[in-house]
C-alpha positions as CSV (number, residue, x, y, z in Angstrom):
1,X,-5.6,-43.4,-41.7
2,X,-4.8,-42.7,-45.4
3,X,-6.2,-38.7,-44.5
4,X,-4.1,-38.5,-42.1
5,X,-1.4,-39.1,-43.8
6,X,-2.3,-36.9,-46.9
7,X,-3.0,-34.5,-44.5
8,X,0.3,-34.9,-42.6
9,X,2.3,-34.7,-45.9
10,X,0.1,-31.6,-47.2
11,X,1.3,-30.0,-43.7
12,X,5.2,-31.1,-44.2
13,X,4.5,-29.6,-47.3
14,X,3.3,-25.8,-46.8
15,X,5.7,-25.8,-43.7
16,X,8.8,-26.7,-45.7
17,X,7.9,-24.0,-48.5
18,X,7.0,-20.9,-46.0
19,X,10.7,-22.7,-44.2
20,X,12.3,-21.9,-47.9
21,X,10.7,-19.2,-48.5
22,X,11.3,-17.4,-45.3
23,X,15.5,-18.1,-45.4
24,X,15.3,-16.8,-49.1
25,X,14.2,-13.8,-48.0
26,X,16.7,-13.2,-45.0
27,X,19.6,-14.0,-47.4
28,X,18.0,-11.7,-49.6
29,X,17.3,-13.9,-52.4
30,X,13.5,-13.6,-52.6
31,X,10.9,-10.4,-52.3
32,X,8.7,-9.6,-49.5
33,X,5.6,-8.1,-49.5
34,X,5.6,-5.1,-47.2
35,X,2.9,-4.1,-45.0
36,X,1.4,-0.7,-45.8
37,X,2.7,2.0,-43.2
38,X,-0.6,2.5,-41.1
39,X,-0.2,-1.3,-40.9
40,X,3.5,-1.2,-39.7
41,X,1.8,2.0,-37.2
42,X,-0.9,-0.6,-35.6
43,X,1.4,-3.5,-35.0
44,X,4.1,-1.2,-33.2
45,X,1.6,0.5,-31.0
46,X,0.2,-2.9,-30.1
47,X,3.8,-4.2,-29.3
48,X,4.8,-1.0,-27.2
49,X,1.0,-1.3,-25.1
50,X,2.0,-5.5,-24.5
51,X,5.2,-4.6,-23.5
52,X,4.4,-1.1,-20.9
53,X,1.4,-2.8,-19.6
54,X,4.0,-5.9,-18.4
55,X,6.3,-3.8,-16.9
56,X,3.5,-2.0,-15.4
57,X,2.0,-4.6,-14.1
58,X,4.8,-6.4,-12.8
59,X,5.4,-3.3,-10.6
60,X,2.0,-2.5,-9.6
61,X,2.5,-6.3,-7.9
62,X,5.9,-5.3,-6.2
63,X,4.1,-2.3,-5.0
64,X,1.1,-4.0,-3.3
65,X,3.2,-6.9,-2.4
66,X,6.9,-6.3,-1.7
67,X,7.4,-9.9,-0.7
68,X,8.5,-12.2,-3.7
69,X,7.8,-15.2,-2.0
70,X,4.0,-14.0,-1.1
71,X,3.8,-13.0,-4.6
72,X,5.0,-16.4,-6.1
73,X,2.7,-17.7,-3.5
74,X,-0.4,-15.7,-5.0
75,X,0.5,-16.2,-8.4
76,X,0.5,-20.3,-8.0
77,X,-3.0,-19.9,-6.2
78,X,-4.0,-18.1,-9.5
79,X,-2.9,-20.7,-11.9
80,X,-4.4,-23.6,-10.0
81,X,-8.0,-21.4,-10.0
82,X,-7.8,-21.3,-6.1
83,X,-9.0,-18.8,-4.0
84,X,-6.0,-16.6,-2.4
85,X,-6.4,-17.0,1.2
86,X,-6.9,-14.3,3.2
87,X,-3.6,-12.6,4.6
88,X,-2.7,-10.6,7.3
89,X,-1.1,-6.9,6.7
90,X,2.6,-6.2,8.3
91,X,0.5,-2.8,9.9
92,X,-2.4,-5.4,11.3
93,X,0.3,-7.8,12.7
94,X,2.6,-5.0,14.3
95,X,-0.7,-3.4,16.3
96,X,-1.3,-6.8,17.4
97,X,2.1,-7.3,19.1
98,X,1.7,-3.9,20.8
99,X,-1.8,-4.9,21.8
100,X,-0.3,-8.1,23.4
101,X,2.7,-6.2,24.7
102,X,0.7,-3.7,26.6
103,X,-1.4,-6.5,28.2
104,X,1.9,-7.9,29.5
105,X,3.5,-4.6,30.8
106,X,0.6,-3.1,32.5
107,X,-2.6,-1.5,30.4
108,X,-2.9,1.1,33.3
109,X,0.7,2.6,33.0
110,X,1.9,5.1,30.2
111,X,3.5,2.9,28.3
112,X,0.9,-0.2,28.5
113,X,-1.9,2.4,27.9
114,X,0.0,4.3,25.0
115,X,0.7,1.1,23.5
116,X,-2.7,0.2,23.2
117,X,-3.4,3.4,21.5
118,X,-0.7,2.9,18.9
119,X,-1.5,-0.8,18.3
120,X,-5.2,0.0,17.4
121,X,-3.8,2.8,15.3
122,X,-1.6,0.4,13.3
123,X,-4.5,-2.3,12.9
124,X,-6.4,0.7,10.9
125,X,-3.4,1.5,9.0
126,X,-3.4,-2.2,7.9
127,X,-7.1,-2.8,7.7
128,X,-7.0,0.3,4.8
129,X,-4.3,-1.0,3.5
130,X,-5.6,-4.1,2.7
131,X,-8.7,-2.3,1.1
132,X,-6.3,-0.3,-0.8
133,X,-5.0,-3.5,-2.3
134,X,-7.7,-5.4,-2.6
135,X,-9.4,-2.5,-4.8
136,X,-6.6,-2.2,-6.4
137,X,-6.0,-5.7,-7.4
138,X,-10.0,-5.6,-8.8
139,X,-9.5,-2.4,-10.6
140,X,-6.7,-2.2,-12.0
141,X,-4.3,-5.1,-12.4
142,X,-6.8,-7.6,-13.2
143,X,-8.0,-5.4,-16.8
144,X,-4.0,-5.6,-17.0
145,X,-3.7,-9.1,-16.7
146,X,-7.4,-9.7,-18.6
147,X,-5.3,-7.9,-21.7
148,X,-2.1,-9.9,-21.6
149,X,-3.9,-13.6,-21.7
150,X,-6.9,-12.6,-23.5
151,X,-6.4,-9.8,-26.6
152,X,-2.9,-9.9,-26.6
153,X,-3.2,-13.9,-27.2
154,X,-5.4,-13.1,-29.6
155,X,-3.6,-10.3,-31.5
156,X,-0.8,-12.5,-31.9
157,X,-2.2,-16.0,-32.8
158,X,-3.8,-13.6,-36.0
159,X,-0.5,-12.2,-36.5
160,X,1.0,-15.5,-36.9
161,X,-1.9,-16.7,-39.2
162,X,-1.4,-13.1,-40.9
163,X,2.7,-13.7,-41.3
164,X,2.0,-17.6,-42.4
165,X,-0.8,-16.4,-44.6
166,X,2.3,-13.8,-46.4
167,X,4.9,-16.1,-46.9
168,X,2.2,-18.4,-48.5
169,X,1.2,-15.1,-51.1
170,X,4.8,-14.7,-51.8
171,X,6.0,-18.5,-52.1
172,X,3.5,-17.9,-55.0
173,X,4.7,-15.3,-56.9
174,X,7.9,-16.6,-57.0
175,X,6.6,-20.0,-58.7
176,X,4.2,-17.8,-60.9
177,X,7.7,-16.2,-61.5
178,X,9.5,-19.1,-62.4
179,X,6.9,-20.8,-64.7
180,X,6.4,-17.7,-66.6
181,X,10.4,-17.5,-67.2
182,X,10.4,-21.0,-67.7
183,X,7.9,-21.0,-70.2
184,X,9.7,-17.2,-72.2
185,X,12.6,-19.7,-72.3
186,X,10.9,-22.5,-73.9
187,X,9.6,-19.8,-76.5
188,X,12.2,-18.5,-76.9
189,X,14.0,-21.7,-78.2
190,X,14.4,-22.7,-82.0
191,X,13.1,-26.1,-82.0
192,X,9.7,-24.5,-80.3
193,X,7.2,-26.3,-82.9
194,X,9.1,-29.7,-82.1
195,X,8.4,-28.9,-78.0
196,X,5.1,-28.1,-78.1
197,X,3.8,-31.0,-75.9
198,X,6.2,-29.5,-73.6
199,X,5.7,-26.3,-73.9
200,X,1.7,-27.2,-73.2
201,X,2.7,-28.4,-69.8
202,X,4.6,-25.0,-69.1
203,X,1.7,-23.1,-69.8
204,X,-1.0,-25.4,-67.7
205,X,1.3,-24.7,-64.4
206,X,1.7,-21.1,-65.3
207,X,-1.8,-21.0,-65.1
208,X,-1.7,-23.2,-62.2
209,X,0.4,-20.9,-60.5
210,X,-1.6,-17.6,-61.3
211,X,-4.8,-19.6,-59.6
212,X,-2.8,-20.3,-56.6
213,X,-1.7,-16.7,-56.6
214,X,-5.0,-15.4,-56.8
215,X,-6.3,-17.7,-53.8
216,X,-3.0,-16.5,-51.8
217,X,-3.8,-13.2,-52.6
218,X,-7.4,-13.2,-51.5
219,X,-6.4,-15.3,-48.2
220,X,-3.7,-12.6,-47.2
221,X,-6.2,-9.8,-47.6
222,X,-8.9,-10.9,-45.9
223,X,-6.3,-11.7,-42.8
224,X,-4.9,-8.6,-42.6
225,X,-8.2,-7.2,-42.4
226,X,-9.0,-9.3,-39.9
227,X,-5.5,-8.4,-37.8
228,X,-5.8,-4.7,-38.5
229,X,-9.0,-4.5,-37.1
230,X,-7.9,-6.6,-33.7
231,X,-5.3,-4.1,-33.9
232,X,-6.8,-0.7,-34.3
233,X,-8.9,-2.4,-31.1
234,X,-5.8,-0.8,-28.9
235,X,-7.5,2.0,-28.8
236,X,-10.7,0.7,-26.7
237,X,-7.5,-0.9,-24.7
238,X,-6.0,2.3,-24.0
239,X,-9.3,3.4,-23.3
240,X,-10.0,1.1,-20.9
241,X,-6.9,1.1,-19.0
242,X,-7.4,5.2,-18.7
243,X,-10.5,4.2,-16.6
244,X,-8.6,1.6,-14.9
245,X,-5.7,4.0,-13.7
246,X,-8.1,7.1,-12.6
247,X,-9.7,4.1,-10.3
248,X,-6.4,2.9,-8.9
249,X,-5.3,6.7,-8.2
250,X,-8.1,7.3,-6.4
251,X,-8.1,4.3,-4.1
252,X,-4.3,5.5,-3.4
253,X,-5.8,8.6,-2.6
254,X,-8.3,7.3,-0.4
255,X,-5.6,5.6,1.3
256,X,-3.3,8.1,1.8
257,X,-5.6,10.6,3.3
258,X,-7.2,7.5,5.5
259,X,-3.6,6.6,6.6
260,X,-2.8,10.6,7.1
261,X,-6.1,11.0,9.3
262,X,-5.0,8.1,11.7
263,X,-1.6,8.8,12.5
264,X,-3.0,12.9,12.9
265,X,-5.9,11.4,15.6
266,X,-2.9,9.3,17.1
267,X,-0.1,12.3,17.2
268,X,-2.9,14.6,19.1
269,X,-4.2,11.7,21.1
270,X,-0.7,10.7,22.2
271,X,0.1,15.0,23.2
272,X,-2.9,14.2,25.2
273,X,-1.7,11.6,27.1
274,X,1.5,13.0,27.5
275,X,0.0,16.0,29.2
276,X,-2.1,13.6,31.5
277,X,0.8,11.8,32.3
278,X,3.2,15.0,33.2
279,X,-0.3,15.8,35.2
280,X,-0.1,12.3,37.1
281,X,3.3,13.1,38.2
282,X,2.9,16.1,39.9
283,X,4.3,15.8,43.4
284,X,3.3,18.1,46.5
285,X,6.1,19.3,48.9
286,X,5.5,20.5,52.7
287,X,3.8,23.8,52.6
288,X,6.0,24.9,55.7
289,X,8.2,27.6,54.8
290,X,7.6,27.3,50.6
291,X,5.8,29.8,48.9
292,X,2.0,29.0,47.7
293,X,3.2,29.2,44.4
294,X,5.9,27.0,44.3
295,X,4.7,23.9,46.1
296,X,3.7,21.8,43.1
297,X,6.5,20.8,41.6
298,X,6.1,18.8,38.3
299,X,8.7,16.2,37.0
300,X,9.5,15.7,33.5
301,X,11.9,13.8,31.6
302,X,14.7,14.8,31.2
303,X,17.0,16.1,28.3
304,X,18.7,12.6,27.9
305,X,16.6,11.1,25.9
306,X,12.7,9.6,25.9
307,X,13.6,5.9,27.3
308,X,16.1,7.5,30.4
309,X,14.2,6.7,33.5
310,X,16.0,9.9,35.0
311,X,13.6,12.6,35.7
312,X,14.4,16.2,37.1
313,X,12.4,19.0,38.6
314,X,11.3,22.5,37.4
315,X,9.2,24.2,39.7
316,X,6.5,26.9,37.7
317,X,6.3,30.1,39.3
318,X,6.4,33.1,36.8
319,X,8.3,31.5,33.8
320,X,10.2,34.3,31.6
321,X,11.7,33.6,28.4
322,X,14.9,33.6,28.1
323,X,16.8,36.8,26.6
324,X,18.2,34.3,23.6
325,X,17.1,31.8,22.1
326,X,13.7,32.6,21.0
327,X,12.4,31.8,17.7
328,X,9.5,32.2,15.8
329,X,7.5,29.3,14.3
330,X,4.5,28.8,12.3
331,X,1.4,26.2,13.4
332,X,1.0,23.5,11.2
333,X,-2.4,22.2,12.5
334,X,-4.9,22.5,15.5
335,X,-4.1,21.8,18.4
336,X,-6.3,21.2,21.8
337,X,-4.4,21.7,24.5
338,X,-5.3,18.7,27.2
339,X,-5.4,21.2,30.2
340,X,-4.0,24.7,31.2
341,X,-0.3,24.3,30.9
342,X,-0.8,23.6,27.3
343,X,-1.3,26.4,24.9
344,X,-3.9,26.3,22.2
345,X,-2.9,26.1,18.5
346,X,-4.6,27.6,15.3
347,X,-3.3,26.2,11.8
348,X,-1.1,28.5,10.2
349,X,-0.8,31.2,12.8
350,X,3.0,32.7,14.3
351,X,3.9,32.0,17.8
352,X,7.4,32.8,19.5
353,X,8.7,29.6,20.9
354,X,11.6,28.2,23.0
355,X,12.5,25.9,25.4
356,X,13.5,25.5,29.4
357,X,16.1,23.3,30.9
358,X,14.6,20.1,31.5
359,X,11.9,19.8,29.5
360,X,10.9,17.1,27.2
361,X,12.3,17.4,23.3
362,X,9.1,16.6,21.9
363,X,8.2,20.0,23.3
364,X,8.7,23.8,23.6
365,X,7.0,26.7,25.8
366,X,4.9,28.7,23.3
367,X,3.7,32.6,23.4
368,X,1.1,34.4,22.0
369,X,-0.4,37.5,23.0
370,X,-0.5,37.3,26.7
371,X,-1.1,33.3,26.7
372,X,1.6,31.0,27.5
373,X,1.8,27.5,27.5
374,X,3.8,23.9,26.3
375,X,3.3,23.0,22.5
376,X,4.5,20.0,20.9
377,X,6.9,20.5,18.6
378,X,5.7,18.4,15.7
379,X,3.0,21.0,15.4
380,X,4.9,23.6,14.1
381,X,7.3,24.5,11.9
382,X,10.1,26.2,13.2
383,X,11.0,29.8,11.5
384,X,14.7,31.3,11.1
């Protein structure tokens, strides 16, 4: 009990002189040893790498995981060491709705059956997107977050200890100051054979003082040692994080290009089907007085717009261009057409394009050569 008390009382004691010490030296009444510059370089680079990785990890989350409140959820789950259950991606749910939709309206018609197509499209979309974020959450944000509660704690407990450790040096030197003067003073008097007993006792806590320096001193060096080497260990941090960025680049890249091939094998799937449908809907007329030529007639939609129910007819015998209205346009990938009214596409070749009165927006008749045919439209890009 009686050790805890001394103890308690030595404790008061140091933290009421560094207290003293430190407002002394903010109203400029005391010195302050000064770091050396590469010092001063080391605990500014460490400060500017805690606070960047912060901000960049704070966004990196808002990236992966717009939703605050599924972030908050997450982060709880973290602090209480609990697995983060497993959560469904916005791309998975909408492909399921679709799914579900199409069973309702019809698999067999074009709009249950295209539907489908989309819905499985957008559960790929979210299954990579959930790789994306998983990966990303392994490779790159956890290092991150490993650096904030683990080095960075670190670094600054030993700054602390390294700040404590200063004020203890130079609480020192300014009693080493004031014996010394104290003790010139004494010497300095007349009556300084008749003071001697006093004079004695100046000159034990001079020397006092100068011990206490010396063990100050030696404290504050070998702390800073240990704090500058903690903090030329940035380095290795930046180092480390490098790796951790190329790795989170190219799991974006993977899912990118992953979410860029689906929605390509969806676009030419869905111009498939939309031939196949046009196909579906061709009607026959009675042959009786109607030329060979023109007794299919296909229907497609009309000009108003993709969800009008009003269809019109165009009946194909030799199509012409039009004398205006022609343009030029440049392929932007294959194409396959889906049967012979469609016109083959190579990427990056010119074809002359335009459209007929009826015909669907999402396409235009194509030319080249002596080959004719209907392309879609987001295939190309259209020339002045």
């Amino acid at each position: 009990m009686d050790f805890s008390v001394k103890k308690l009382a030595s404790d008061a004691g140091v933290f009421f002189t560094r207290a003293v010490q430190f407002t002394e030296e903010k109203l400029g009444q005391a010195e302050k040893t000064e770091l050396d510059a590469h010092f001063e370089n080391l605990l500014s680079r460490a400060d500017s790498t805690k606070n960047w990785t912060e901000k960049i990890l704070r966004q990196t989350e808002v990236l992966l995981q717009p939703n605050p409140s599924a972030r908050i959820e997450e982060f709880l789950y973290e602090k209480l060491d609990r697995k983060i259950p497993s959560r469904i991606t916005n791309g998975e749910l909408l492909g399921q709705y679709m799914i579900d939709a199409a069973s309702e309206f019809g698999p067999g018609t074009p709009y249950g059956s295209t539907l489908i197509k989309v819905g499985e499209a957008q559960r790929r979309l979210g299954a990579a997107d959930r790789d994306f974020i998983q990966s990303s959450m392994i490779n790159f944000l956890t290092p991150l977050r490993n650096f904030l509660e683990g080095d960075w704690k670190t670094i600054l407990r030993e700054r602390r200890l390294l700040e404590n450790r200063r004020l203890d040096l130079d609480a020192s030197k300014t009693r080493l100051k004031k014996a010394k003067a104290a003790e010139a003073k004494a010497a300095a008097t007349p009556d300084f054979q008749e003071t001697r007993p006093r004079n004695y006792v100046l000159s034990a806590s001079a020397s006092a003082a100068e011990q206490e320096l010396r063990v100050a001193q030696t404290e504050f060096d070998r702390q800073a040692e240990v704090t500058r080497l903690l903090l030329e260990g940035i380095s290795s941090t930046h180092t480390n994080h490098l790796r951790c960025l190329h790795e989170f680049v190219e799991a974006q890249a993977t899912y990118y290009a992953q979410c860029y091939q689906y929605t390509m094998d969806l676009q030419k799937l869905l111009g498939r089907l939309s031939g196949a449908f046009v196909g579906n809907a061709t009607t026959q007329v009675p042959s009786s007085g109607v030329s060979p030529s023109a007794a299919t007639i296909p229907v497609v939609p009309a000009a108003a717009g993709p969800c009008n129910p009003s269809t019109s007819s165009l009946t194909f015998t030799e199509v012409s261009p039009p004398s205006s209205g022609t343009r030029k346009a440049r392929v932007l990938y294959d194409y396959d057409a889906a049967d012979s009214s469609e016109l083959e596409l190579l990427a990056d070749e010119l074809i002359t394009v335009y459209s007929l009165p009826g015909m669907d927006s999402d396409w235009l008749m194509g030319e080249k050569g002596n080959k004719k045919g209907k392309v879609p439209v987001t295939y190309l890009e259209l020339l002045n």
